[in-house]
C-alpha positions as CSV (number, residue, x, y, z in Angstrom):
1,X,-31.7,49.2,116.7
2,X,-29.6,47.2,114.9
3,X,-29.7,43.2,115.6
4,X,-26.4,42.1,116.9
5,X,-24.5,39.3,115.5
6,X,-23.0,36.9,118.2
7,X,-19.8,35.8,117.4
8,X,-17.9,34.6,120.8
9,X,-19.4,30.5,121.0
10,X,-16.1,29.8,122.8
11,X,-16.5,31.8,125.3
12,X,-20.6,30.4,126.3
13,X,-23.0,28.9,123.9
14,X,-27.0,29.8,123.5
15,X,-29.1,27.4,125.8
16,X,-30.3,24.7,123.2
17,X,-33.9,24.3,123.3
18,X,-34.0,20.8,124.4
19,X,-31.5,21.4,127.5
20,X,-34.1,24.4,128.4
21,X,-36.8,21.7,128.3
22,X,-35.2,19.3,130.3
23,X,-34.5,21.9,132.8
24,X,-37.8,22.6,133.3
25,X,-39.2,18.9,133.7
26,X,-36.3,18.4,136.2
27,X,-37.3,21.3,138.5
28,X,-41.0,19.7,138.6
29,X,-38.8,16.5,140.6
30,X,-39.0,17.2,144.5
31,X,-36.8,14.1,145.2
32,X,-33.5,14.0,146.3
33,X,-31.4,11.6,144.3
34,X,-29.5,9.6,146.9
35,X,-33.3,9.1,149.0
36,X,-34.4,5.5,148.0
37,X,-38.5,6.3,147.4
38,X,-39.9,6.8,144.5
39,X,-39.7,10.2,144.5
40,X,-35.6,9.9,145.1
41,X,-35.4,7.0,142.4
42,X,-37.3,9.3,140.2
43,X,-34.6,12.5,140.5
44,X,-31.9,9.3,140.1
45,X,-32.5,7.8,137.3
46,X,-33.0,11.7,135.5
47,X,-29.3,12.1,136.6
48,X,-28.2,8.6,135.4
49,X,-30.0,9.1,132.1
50,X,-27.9,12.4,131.9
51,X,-24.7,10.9,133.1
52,X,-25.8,8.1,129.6
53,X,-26.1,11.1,127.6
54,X,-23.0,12.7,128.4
55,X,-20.8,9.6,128.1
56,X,-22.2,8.9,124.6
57,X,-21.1,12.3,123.2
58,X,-17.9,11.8,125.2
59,X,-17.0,8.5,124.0
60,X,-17.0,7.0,127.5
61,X,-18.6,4.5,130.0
62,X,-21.5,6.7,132.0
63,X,-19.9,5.2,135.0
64,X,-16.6,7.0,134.3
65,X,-18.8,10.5,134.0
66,X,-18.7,12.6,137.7
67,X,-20.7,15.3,137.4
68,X,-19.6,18.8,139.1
69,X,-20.5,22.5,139.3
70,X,-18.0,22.7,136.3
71,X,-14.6,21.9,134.1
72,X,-12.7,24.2,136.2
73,X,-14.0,22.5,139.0
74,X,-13.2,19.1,137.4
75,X,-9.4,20.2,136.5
76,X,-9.2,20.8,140.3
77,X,-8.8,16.9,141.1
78,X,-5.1,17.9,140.1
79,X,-4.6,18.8,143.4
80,X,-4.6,15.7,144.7
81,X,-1.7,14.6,142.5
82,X,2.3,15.8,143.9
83,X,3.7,16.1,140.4
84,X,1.7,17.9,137.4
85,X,3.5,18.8,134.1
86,X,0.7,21.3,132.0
87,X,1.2,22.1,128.5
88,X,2.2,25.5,127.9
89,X,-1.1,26.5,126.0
90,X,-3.7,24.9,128.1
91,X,-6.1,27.2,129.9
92,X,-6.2,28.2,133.0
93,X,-7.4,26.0,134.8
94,X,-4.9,23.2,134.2
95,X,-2.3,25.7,134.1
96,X,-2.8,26.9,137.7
97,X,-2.5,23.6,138.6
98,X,1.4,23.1,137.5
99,X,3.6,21.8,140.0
100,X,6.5,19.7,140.8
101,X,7.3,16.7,142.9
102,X,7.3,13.3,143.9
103,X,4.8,10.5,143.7
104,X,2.5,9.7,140.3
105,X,2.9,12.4,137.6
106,X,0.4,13.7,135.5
107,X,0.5,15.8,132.2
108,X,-2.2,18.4,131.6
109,X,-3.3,18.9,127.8
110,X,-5.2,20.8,126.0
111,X,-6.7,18.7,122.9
112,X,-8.5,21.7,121.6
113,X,-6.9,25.5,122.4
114,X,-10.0,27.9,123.0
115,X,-8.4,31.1,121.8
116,X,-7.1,29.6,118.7
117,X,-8.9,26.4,117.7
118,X,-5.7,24.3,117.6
119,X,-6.1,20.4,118.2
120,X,-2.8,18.9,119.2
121,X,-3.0,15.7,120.3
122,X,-1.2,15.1,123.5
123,X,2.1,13.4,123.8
124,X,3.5,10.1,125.3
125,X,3.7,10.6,128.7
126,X,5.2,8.5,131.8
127,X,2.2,8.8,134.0
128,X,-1.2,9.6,134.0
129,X,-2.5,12.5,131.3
130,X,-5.5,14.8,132.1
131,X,-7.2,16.2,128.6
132,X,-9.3,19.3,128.5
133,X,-12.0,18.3,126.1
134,X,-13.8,21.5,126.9
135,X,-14.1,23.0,123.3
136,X,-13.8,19.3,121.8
137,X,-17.1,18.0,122.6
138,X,-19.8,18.3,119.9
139,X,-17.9,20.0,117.1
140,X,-15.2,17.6,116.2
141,X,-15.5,13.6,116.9
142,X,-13.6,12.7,120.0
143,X,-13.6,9.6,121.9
144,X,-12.1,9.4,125.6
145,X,-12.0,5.8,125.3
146,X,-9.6,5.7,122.7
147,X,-7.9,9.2,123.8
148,X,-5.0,7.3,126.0
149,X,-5.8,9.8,129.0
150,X,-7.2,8.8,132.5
151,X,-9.2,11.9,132.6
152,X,-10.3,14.7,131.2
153,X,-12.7,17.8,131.7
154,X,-16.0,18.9,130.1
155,X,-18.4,22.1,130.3
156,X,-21.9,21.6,129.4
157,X,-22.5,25.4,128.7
158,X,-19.8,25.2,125.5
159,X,-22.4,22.7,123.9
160,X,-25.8,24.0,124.4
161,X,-25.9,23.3,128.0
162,X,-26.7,25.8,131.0
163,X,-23.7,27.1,132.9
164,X,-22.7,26.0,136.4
165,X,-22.3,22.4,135.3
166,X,-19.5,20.1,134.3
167,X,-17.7,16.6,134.8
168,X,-14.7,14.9,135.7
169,X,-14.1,11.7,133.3
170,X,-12.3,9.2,135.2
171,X,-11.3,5.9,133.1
172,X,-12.4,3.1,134.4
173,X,-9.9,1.7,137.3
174,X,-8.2,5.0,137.8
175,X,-7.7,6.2,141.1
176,X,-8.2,9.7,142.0
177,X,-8.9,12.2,145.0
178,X,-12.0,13.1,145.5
179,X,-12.9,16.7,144.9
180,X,-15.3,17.5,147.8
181,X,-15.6,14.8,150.4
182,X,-19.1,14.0,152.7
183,X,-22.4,12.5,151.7
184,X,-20.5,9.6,149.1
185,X,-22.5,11.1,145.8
186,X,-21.1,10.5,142.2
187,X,-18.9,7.2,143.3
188,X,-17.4,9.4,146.2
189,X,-15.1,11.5,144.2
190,X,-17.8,14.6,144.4
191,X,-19.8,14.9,147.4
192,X,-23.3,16.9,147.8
193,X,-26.6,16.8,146.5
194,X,-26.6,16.7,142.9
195,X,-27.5,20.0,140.9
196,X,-30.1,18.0,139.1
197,X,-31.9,20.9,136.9
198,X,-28.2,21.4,135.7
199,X,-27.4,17.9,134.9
200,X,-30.6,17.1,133.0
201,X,-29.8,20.3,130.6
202,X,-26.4,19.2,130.5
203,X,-27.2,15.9,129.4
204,X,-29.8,17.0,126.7
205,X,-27.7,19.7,125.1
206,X,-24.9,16.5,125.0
207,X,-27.1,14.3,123.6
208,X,-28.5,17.4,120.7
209,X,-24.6,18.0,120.4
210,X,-24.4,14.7,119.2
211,X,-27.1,14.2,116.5
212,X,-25.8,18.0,115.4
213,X,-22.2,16.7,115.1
214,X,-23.0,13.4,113.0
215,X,-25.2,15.2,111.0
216,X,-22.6,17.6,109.6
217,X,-23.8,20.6,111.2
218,X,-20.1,21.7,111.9
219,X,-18.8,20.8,108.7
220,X,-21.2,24.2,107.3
221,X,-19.9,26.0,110.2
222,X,-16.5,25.5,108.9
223,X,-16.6,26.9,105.7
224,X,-18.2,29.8,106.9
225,X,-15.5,29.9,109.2
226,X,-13.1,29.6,106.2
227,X,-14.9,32.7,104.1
228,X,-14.7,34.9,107.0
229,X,-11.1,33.7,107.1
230,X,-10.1,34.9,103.6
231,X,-12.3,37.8,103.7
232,X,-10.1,39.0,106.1
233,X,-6.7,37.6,105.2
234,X,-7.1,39.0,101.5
235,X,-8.6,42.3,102.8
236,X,-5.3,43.8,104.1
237,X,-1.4,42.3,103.2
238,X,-0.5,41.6,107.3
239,X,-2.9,40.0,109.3
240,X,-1.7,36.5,110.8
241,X,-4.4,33.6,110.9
242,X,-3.2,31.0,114.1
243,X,-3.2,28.0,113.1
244,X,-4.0,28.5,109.9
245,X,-3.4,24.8,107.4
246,X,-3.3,22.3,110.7
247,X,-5.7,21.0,112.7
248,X,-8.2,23.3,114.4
249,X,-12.1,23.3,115.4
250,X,-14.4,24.2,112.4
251,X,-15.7,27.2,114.2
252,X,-12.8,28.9,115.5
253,X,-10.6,32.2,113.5
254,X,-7.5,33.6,115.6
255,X,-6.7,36.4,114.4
256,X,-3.9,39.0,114.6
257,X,-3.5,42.7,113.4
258,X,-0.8,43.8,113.6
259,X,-0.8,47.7,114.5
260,X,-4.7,47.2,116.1
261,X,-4.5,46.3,119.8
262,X,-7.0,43.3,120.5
263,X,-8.9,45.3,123.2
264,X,-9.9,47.8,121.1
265,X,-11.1,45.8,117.7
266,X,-13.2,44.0,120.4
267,X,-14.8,47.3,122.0
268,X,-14.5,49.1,118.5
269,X,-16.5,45.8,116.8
270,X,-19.1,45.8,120.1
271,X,-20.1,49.1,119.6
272,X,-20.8,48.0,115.9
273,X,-22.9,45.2,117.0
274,X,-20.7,42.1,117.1
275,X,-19.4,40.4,120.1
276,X,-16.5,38.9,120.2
277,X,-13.1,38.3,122.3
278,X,-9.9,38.8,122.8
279,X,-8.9,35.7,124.5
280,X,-10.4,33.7,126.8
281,X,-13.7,34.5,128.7
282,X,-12.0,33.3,131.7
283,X,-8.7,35.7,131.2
284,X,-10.1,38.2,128.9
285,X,-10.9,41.1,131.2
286,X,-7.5,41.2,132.1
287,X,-5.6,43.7,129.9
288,X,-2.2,41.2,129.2
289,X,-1.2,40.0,125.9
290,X,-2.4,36.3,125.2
291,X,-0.3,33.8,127.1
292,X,-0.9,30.9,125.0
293,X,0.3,32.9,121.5
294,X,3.3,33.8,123.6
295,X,3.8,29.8,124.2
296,X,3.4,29.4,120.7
297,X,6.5,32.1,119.6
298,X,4.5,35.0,118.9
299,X,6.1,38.0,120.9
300,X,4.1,40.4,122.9
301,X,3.4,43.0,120.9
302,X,2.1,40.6,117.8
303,X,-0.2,38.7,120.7
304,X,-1.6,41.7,122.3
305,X,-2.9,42.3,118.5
306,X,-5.3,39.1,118.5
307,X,-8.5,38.9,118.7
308,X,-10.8,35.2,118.6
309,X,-14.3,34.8,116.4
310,X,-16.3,31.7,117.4
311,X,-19.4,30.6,115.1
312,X,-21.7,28.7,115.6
313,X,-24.7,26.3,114.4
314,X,-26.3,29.6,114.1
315,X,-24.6,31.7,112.6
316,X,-25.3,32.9,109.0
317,X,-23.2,33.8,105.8
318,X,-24.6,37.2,105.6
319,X,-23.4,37.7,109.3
320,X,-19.9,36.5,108.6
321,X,-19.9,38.5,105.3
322,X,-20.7,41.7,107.5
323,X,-18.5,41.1,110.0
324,X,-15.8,41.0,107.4
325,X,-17.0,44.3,105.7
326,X,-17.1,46.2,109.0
327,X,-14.1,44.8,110.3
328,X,-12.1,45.7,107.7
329,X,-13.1,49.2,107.5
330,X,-12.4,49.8,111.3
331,X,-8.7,48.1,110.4
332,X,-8.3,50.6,107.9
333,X,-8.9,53.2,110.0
334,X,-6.9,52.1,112.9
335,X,-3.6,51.9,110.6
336,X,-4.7,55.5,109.0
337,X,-4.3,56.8,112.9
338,X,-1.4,55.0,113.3
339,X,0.3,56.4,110.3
């Protein structure tokens, strides 16, 4: 059987082998953070070391970092606010929290799109601003403190990290709601017994996130990125790269073909042995054209035809360079049928 060639790190990362470590040291703790023996002091200072961890890759104080099941989860302290303005291309989980009225406002804003890689910065704004930092953290520097926003969101599984965790960043004097209320853990803005297995892979596969991001790791990542881009762009005369010449993460290729629907180059390329999306993980299984290519002018039948490659640290040339050749040869194909 042919080895397949993962090529959706967007959509979930491998576990990093110092988060899996980490995980397993934690689940030898039998003390419960908040209890004040040594056992409890113990499981405490592995989640404050953690929370250190996280707000060093962050660009943060650790005692602005909440930790929570995950981003989405994070993104729900919205609610608490009677007035949220969301940009148009964020992802879900800011988007479904959009509403108007009275009181403080606050802008959601997505610094790094996950279907297409665009970094926009976010915009002066008369109130508080919320970033999602979700796809930000550990590819491209980024520093909350000198962001400009009150908060923002972070996923430790798109870094390395296991899923089910996140955090909240709150700056420093903000006020917000908190998101489950009762016991008083993480500074009372998140209730119940920390997850602590979670929280010590997520702050190893921050901290590994790191030393990989100043070391340049990403910067090979993005010209493999870049070959596979013209590979594909030179291979036919229409395809449409998003975001092509501006600002984007080194990893990430939106792509559009026009006259392939993005469903099926994802199944057609899966049954070749390459996984990748059409969209977001989170939206993905939902048969709709892409709501955030819409946002940026595409029209629905140009952004039903994307589909969204995400390397990673591990990924090869040669795997890039076979993507392209297969890739290609399904396209052809598809516009022969169409003809």
């Amino acid at each position: 059987m042919t080895q397949r060639i993962y090529l959706d790190w967007n959509a979930t990362t491998p576990l990093r082998p110092e988060a899996r470590a980490a995980m397993i040291a934690a689940m030898d703790l039998g003390g419960n953070p908040s209890s004040v023996h040594a056992e409890g002091r113990a499981a405490r200072a592995l989640v404050e070391r953690a929370r250190a961890q996280v707000a060093v890759a962050v660009g943060c104080k650790p005692a602005e970092v909440v930790f929570t099941s995950c981003a989405t989860e994070a993104a729900a302290v919205l609610r608490g606010f009677a007035s949220v303005r969301v940009d148009a291309t964020a992802h879900d989980c800011l988007w479904s929290q959009a509403r108007e009225g009275g009181g403080q406002a606050v802008l959601g804003w997505g610094y790094a799109n996950n279907e297409t890689g665009v970094i926009t910065e976010a915009p002066a704004h008369e109130g508080a601003v919320m970033l999602d930092i979700v796809q930000a953290v550990g590819k491209v520097p980024f520093s909350f403190a000198w962001s400009g926003a009150e908060m923002a969101i972070v996923s430790a599984h798109k870094f390395g990290g296991p899923k089910g965790v996140g955090a909240l960043i709150v700056r420093d004097g903000f006020e917000v709601p908190a998101l489950l209320t009762g016991g008083g853990q993480e500074m009372g803005r998140r209730a119940g017994t920390e997850n602590i297995i979670g929280i010590a892979g997520m702050g190893a596969a921050a901290e590994a996130a790191q030393r990989d991001l100043e070391a340049g790791v990403w910067d090979r990542v993005g010209e493999f990125r870049n070959i596979l881009e013209t590979a594909l762009s030179s291979g036919t005369n229409n395809t449409i790269s998003v975001g092509k010449g501006g600002p984007r993460l080194p990893n990430t290729l939106c792509l559009i073909a026009p006259g392939w629907k993005g469903e099926t180059q994802v199944m057609a390329m899966d049954l070749a042995g390459f996984a990748v999306s059409a969209g977001s993980a989170c939206s993905s299984g939902k048969v709709r054209a892409s709501r955030v290519l819409k946002a940026m002018g595409f029209d629905e039948g140009l952004a039903a035809q994307a589909i969204r490659i995400s390397l990673g640290p591990e990924t090869t040339k040669d795997e890039v360079e076979r993507f392209a050749d297969v890739w290609l040869a399904q396209y052809r194909k598809a516009l022969a049928r169409a003809a």
